[in-house]
C-alpha positions in Angstrom: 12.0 79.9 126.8 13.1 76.4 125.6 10.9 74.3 123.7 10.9 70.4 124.6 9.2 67.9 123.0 7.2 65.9 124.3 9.1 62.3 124.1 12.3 64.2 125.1 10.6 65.6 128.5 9.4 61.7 129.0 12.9 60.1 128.0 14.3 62.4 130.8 14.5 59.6 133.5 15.4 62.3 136.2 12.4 64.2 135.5 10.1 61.5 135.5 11.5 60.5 138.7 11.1 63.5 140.9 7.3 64.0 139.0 6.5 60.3 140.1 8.4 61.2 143.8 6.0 64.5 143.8 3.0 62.7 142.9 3.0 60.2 146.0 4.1 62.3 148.4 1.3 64.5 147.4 -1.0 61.2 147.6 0.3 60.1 150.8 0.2 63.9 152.3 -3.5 64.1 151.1 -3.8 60.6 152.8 -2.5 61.6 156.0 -4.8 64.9 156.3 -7.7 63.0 155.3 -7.1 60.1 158.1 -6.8 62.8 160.7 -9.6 64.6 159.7 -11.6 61.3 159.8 -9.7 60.5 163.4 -11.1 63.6 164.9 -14.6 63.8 163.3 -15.0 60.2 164.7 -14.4 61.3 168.1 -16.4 63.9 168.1 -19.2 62.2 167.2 -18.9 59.5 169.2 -20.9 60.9 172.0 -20.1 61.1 175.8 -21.6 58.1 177.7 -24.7 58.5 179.9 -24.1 59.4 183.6 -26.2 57.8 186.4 -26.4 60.0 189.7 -25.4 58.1 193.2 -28.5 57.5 195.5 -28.2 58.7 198.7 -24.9 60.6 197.7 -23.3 62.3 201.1 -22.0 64.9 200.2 -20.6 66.2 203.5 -18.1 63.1 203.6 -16.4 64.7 200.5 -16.0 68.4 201.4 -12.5 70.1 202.1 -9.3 70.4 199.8 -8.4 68.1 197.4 -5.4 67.5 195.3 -4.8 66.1 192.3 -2.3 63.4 192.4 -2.1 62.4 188.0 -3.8 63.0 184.7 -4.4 61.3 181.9 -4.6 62.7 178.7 -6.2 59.7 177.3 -9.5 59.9 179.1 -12.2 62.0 176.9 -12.9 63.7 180.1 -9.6 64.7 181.0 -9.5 66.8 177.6 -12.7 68.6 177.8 -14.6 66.5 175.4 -17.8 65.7 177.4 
């Protein structure tokens, strides 16, 4: 095992670099997890918004088949969420 001082190991510009490179991409992956933890937490917690019922709802007028014609992801409801 080699031995290296201390002011050689800093004076090593190479080193320092790929230390410095490891350090923010350590930073910025901690960063990113963190955000996304905070992304989903915050939409969990939001709440689904109160539903009013119809008066005098007929519900005969709305039975047989029905198909669905799009989706969208981007509706709460549409991925399960309330």
């Amino acid at each position: 095992m080699k031995v290296v001082k201390l002011h050689e190991f800093i004076s090593d510009s190479s080193i320092l670099i790929k230390m410095k490179r490891n350090i923010l991409l350590t930073v910025g992956a901690a960063a990113l997890v963190g955000g996304l933890c905070l992304m989903v937490i915050s939409s969990q917690t939001e709440g689904c918004p109160a539903v009013e019922l119809q008066e005098n709802f007929d519900v005969s007028k709305y039975v047989g088949s029905w198909y669905e014609h799009a989706r969208d992801s981007t509706i709460r409801f549409e991925r399960g969420n309330c």
